[in-house]
C-alpha positions in Angstrom: 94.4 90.5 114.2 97.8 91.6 116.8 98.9 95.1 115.9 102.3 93.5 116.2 104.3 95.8 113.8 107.0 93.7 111.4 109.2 96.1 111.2 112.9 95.0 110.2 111.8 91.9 108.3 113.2 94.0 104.9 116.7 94.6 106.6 116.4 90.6 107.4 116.1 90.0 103.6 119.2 92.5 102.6 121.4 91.6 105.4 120.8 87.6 104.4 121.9 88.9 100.5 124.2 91.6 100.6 127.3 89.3 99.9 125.7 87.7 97.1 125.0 91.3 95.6 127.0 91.5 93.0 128.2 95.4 92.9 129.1 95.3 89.0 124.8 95.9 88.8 125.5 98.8 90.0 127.5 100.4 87.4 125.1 98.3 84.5 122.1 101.0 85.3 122.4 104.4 84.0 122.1 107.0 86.9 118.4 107.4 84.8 117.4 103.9 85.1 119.6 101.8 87.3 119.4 98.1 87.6 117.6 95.3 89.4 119.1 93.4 92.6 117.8 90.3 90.5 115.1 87.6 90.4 116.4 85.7 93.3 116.5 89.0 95.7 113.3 90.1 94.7 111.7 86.8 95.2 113.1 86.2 98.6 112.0 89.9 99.7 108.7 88.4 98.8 108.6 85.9 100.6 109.9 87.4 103.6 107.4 90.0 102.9 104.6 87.4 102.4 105.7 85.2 105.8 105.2 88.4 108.0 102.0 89.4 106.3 100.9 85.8 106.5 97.3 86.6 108.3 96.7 89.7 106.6 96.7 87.6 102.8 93.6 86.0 101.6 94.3 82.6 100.4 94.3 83.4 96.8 97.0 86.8 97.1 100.3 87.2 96.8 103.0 89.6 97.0 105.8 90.4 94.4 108.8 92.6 95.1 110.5 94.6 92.1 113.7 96.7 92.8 115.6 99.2 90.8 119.1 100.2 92.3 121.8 103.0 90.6 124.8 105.1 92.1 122.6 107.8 92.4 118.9 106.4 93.7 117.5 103.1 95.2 114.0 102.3 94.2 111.3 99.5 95.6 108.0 98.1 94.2 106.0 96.1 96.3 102.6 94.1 95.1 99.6 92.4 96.8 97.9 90.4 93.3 95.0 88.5 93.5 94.8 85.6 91.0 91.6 86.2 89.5 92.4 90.2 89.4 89.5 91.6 91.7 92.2 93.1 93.8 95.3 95.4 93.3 97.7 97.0 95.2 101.0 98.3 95.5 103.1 100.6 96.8 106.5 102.1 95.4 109.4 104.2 97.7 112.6 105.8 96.0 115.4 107.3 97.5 117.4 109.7 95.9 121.3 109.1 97.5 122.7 112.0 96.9 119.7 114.7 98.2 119.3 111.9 101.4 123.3 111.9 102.1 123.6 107.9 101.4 127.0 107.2 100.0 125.7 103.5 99.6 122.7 103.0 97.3 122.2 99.2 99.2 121.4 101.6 102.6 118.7 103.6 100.5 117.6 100.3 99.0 117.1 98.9 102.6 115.3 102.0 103.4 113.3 101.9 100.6 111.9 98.0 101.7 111.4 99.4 104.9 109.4 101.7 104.4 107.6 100.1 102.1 107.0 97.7 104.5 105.9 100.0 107.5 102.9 101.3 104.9 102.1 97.5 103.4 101.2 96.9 107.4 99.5 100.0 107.8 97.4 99.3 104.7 96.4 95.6 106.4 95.8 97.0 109.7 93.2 100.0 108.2 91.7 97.4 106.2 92.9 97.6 103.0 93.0 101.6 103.1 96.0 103.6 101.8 96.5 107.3 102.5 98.8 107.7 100.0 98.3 109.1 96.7 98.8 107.1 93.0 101.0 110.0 91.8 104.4 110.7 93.1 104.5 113.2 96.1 107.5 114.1 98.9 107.1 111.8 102.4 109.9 112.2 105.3 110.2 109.3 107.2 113.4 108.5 109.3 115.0 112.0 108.4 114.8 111.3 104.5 112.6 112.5 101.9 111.1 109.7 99.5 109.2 109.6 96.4 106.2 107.4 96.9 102.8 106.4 95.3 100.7 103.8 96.5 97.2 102.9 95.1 94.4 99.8 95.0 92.7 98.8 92.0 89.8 96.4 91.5 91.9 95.5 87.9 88.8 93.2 86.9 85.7 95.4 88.3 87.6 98.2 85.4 87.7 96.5 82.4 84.2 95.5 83.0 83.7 99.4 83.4 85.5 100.2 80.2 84.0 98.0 77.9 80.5 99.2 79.1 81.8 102.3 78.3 83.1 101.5 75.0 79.8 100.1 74.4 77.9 103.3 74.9 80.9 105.4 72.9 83.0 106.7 75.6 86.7 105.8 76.1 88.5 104.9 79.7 88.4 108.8 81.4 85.2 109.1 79.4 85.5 111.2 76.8 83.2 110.6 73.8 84.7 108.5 71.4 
């Protein structure tokens, strides 16, 4: 595989949608919870996401996008799902506006995708290993401070664990039932 980094191919999916962004989503969110950019967005980030990543996919993966975007913070999920759920990973980036100094939450949003994406390659090219944590912890990048938490699952390889131990009367973390 090319250690050809694919970096900008998020800003290529917001610069080919900010004019169809309708800014009213915005101001639906509360500052809490915020709102998506929309099905079409986050399905096109996919696939731009999915094109670049291309020889890094098995043939039965996929990626999904979700996004969450208010006055105050922009927020990114990205996905790599297998069908038959042997595999799972994802990584997730937020950028608080006002602590960052972005008067625009679409500039933290496209910050948010990119960074996202500069880990998603870095998780392919260390095959399939993450360095981030699955809690949320502090990570400057690019003079701003993000939220982020990343982790990779076996979702199927799980259950199978949990019902063994359900069968021998211990629950999930393994406490005795």
């Amino acid at each position: 595989m090319s250690d050809k980094r694919v970096k900008g191919s998020s800003h290529r999916v917001l610069a080919n949608n900010k004019s169809r962004v309708d800014s009213s989503r915005l101001k639906q969110g509360s500052p809490e919870k915020g709102a998506s950019m929309g099905e079409a967005f986050e399905r096109k980030a996919a696939q731009v996401l999915a094109q670049s990543y291309r020889a890094y996919l098995k043939a039965h993966e996929s990626i999904a996008v979700s996004t969450e975007v208010s006055l105050h913070f922009s927020y990114c999920k990205v996905e790599v799902i297998t069908r038959d759920n042997s595999e799972y990973f994802y990584i997730e980036a937020q950028l608080d506006c006002e602590k960052n100094g972005i008067d625009n939450p679409l500039e933290a949003l496209d910050e948010c995708l990119d960074f996202a994406n500069e880990h998603l390659f870095d998780y392919f090219a260390a095959d399939r290993i993450t360095h981030l944590a699955p809690v949320w912890q502090s990570f400057e990048a690019n003079k701003r401070l993000f939220l982020v938490r990343a982790e990779r699952t076996s979702p199927s390889v799980d259950a199978d664990t949990n019902a063994f131990l359900a069968q021998h009367g211990f629950g999930p973390d393994g406490e005795e039932l």
